[in-house]
C-alpha positions as CSV (number, residue, x, y, z in Angstrom):
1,X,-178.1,8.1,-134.9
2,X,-175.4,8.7,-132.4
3,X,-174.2,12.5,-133.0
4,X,-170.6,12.3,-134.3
5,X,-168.3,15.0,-133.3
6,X,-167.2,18.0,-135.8
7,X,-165.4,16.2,-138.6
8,X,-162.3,19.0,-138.4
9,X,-161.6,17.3,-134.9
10,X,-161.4,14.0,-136.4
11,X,-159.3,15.6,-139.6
12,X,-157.2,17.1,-136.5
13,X,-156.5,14.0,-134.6
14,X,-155.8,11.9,-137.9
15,X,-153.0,14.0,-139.1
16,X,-151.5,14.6,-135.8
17,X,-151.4,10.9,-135.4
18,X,-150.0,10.2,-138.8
19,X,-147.2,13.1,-138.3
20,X,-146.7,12.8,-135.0
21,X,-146.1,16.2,-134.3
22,X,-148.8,19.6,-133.6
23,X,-146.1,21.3,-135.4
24,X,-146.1,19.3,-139.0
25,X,-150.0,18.8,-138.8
26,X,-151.0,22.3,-138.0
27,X,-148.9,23.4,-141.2
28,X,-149.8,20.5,-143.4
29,X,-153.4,21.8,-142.8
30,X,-152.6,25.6,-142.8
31,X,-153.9,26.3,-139.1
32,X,-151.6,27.2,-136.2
33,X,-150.7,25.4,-133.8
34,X,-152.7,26.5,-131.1
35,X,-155.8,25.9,-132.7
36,X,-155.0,22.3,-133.9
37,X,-154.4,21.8,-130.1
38,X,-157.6,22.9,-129.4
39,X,-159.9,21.1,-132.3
40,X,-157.6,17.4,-130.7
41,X,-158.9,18.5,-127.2
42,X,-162.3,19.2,-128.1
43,X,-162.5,15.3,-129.8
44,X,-160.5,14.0,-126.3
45,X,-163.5,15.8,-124.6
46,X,-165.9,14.4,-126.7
47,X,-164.9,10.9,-126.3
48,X,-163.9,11.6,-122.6
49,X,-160.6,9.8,-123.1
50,X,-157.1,11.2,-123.4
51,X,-156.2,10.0,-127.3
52,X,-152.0,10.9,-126.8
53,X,-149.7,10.4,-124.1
54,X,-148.1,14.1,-124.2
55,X,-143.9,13.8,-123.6
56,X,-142.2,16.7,-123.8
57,X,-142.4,17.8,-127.6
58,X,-143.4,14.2,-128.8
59,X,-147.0,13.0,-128.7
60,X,-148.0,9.3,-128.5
61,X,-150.6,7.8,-129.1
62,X,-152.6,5.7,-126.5
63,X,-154.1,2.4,-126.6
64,X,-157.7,4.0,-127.5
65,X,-156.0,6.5,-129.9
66,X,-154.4,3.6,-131.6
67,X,-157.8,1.9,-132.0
68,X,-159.5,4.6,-132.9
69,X,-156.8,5.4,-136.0
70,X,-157.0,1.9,-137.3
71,X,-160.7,2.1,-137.6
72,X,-161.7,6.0,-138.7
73,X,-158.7,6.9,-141.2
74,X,-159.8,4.4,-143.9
75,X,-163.0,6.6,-143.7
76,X,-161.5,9.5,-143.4
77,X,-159.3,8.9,-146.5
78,X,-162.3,7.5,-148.5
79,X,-163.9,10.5,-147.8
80,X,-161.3,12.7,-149.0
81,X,-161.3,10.7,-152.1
82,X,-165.1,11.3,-152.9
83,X,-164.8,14.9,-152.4
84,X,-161.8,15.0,-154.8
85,X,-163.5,13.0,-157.2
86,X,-167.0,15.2,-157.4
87,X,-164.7,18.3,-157.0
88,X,-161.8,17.9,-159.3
89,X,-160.5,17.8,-163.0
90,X,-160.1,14.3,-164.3
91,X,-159.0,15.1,-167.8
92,X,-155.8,14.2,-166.6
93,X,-154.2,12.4,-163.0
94,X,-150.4,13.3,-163.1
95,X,-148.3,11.0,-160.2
96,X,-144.8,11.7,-159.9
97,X,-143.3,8.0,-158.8
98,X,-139.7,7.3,-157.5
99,X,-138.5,4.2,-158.3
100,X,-135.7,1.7,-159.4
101,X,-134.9,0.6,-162.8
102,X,-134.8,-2.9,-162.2
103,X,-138.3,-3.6,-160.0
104,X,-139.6,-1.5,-162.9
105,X,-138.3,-3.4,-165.7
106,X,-139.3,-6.7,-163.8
107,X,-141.9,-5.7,-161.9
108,X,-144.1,-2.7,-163.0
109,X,-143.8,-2.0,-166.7
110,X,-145.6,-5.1,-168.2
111,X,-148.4,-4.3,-165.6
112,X,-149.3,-0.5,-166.6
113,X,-150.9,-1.7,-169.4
114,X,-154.1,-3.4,-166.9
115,X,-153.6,0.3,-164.6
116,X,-154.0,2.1,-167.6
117,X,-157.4,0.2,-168.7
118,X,-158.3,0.6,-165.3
119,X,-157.7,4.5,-164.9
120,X,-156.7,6.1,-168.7
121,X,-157.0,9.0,-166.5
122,X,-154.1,8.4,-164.5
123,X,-150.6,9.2,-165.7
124,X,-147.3,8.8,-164.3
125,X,-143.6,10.4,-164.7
126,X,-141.4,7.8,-163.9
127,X,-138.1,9.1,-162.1
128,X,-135.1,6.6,-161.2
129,X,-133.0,8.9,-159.7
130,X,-131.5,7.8,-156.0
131,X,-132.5,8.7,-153.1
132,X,-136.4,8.9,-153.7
133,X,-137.2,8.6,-149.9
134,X,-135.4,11.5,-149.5
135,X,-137.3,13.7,-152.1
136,X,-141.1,12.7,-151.3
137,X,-143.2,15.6,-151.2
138,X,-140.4,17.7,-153.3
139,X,-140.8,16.4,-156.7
140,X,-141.8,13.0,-156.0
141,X,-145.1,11.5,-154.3
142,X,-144.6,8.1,-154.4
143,X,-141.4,6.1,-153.9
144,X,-140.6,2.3,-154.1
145,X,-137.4,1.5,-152.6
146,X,-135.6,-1.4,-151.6
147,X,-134.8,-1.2,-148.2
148,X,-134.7,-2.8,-144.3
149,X,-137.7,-0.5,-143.2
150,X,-139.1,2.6,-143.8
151,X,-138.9,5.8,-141.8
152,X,-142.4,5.6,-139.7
153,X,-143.3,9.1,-140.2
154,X,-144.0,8.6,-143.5
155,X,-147.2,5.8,-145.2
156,X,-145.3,2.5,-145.7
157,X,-146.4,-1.0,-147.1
158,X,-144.5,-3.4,-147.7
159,X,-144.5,-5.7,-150.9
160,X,-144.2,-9.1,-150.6
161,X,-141.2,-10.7,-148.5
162,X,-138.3,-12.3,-150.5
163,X,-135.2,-14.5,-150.1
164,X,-131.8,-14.0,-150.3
165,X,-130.2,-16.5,-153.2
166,X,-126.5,-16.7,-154.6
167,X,-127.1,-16.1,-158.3
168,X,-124.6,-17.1,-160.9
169,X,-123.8,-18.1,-164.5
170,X,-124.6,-21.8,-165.3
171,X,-121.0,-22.2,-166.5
172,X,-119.9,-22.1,-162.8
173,X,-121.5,-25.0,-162.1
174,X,-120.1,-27.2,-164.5
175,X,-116.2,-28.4,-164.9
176,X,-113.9,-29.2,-162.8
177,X,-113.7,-25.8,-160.7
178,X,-117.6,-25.6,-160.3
179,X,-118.9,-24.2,-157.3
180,X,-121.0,-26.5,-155.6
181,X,-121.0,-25.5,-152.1
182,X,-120.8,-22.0,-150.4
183,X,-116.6,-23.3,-149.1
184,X,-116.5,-22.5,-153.2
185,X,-117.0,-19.1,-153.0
186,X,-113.9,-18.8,-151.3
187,X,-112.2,-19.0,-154.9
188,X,-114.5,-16.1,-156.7
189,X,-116.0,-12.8,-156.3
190,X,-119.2,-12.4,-154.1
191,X,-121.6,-9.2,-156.0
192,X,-123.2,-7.3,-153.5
193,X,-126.3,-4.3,-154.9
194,X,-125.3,-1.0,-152.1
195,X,-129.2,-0.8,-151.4
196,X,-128.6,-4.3,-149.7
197,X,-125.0,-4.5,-148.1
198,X,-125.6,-6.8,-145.6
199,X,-127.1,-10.2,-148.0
200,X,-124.0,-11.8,-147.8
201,X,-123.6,-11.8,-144.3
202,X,-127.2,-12.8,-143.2
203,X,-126.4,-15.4,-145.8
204,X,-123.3,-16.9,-144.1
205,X,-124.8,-16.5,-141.1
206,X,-128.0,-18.0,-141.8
207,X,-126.2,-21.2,-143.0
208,X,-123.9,-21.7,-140.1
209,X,-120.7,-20.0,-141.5
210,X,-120.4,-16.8,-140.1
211,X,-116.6,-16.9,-140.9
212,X,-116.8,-17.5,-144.8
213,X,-114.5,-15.3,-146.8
214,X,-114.8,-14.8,-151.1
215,X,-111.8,-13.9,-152.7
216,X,-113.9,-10.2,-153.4
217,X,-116.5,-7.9,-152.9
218,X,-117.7,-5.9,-155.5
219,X,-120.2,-3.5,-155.3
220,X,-123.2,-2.1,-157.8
221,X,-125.6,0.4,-157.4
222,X,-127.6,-1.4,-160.6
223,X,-129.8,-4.6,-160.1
224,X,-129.5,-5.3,-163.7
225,X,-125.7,-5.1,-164.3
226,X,-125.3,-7.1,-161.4
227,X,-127.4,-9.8,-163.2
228,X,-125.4,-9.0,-166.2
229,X,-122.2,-9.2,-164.5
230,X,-123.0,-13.4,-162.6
231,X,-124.4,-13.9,-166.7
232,X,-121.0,-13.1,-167.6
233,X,-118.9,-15.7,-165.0
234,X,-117.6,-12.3,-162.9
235,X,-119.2,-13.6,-159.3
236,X,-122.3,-14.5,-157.7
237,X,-124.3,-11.8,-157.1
238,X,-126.4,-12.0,-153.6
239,X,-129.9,-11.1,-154.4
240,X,-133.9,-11.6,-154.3
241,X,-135.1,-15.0,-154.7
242,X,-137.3,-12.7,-157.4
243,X,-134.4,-11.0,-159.1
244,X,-133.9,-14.6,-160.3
245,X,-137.3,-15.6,-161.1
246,X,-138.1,-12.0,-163.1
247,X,-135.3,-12.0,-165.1
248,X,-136.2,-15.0,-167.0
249,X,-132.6,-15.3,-168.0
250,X,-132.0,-19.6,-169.0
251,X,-127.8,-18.0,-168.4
252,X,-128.4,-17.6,-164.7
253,X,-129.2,-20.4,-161.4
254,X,-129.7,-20.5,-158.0
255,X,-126.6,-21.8,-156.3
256,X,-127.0,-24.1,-153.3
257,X,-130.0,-24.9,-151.2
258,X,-130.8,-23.0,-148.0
259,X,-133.5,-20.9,-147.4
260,X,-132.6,-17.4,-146.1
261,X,-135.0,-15.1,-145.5
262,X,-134.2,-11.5,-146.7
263,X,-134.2,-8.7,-144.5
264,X,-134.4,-6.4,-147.6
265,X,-138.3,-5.6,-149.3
266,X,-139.6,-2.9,-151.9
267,X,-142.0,-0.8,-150.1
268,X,-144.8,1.5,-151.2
269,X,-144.0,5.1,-149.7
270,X,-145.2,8.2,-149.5
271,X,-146.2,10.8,-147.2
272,X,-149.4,10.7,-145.0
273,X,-151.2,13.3,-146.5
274,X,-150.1,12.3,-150.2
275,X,-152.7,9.4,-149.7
276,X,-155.3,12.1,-150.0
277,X,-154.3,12.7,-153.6
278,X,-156.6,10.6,-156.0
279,X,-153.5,9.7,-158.3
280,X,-152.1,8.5,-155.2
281,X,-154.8,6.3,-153.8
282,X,-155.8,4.9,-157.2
283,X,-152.0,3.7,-157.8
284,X,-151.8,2.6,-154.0
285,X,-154.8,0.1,-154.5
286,X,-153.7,-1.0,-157.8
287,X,-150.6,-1.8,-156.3
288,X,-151.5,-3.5,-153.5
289,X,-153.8,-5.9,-155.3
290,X,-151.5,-6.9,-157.5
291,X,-148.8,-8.2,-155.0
292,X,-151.8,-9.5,-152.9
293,X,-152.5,-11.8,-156.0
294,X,-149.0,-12.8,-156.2
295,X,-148.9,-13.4,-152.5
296,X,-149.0,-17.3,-151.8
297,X,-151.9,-18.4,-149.5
């Protein structure tokens, strides 16, 4: 067998390249600076390659440091699991998860019960507070927002791709004032969620009418009162093509018949190192495979 170099230089390089900083990785793995140079060096040495492209205070990683990530932090990770499985307390997994009320409702809650089966072990405070990007690491580990894209210093994967659809109350399509085609929305009020401001607009756009005006805008920072509100006849509300489906809801339709893709997705987030936390990993995996089954082939 090849000999491997010392497995704190590959720890080193693995967090550096996650954080993208000496700085952050030397204090996320309570060394100094200096010393988490020197252990990234040594594996540089060992390898005889140069692993970041050193610019001013940012490091980047090079074409063989990029390789060499993709292929050793699964094992790295994996092995940091096994040690915290042999080593730790399994009574009782505690995650802290961020995340909204309405892909909860929809999406995660009639699942748990198949996680639980899976890992009784594992249990998890559920917080639906805003802003749970923000708050990783300081009372949350895990957050699932909706967003554009995720800040690249922090673990991000996305979950499933959706559509943007006009969603409204049947009655609006019936009678003589139905809406029929987007020109009709220029006689009611367009409901837009603040986590996704521009749906409307990649919607017009996407169609060929950049120009189209509603008579409104409202605004909600709740999916499900916005689905509430297009029940009740007070607009069509711009969402995901799964907002629709999920609900379930025989009160609500699809209006018209274009496909626009949505530059909005929920995302699985957390901070680098949080994915060496076994609650972490184990809802992670979970998670993954069960939008990866959902995924069309």
């Amino acid at each position: 067998m090849r000999r491997l170099p010392p497995l704190t230089a590959i720890e080193a390089f693995v967090q550096v390249a996650r954080l993208g900083s000496i700085k952050a990785a030397a204090e996320d793995l309570a060394l100094s600076s200096p010393a988490l140079s020197r252990r990234v060096q040594a594996l540089e040495r060992f390898l005889g390659r140069p692993l970041f492209s050193r610019r001013h205070q940012a490091l980047v990683l090079t074409e063989d440091g990029e390789k060499l990530l993709r292929q050793i932090a699964p094992a790295i990770d994996m092995l940091s699991l096994a040690i915290e499985e042999l080593s730790g307390n399994h009574d009782v997994l505690r995650l802290r998860l961020g995340i909204l009320p309405l892909f909860a409702s929809q999406k995660l809650m009639r699942h748990l019960p198949d996680l639980r089966a899976r890992h009784p072990e594992l249990h998890i405070d559920i917080d639906t507070a805003a802003y749970s990007l923000a708050r990783l690491g300081e009372g949350l580990d895990v957050a699932i927002p909706l967003a554009r894209e995720i800040d690249p210093a922090l673990y991000s994967r996305r979950l499933g791709r959706n559509s943007v659809y006009p969603i409204a109350s049947r009655a609006l399509t019936e009678g003589p004032k139905a809406i029929r085609t987007p020109e009709d929305l220029t006689r009611t009020t367009v409901l837009i969620h603040r986590d996704m401001p521009e749906t409307f607009e990649v919607f017009r756009q996407t169609i060929g009418m950049p120009d189209l005006e509603p008579l409104a805008i409202d605004h909600f920072d709740s999916g499900q009162l916005m689905l509430e509100a297009a029940a009740g006849g007070l607009g069509v509300a711009f969402m995901l093509d799964s907002h629709l489906e999920d609900s379930q809801d025989s009160r609500l339709v699809r209006l018209f018949d274009f496909d626009v893709e949505s530059p909005y997705s929920y995302w699985f987030a957390c901070r680098p190192r949080a994915l060496e936390m076994r609650a972490v990993r184990l809802f992670h995996d979970w998670l993954v495979r069960l939008f990866d089954a959902k995924s069309p082939e």
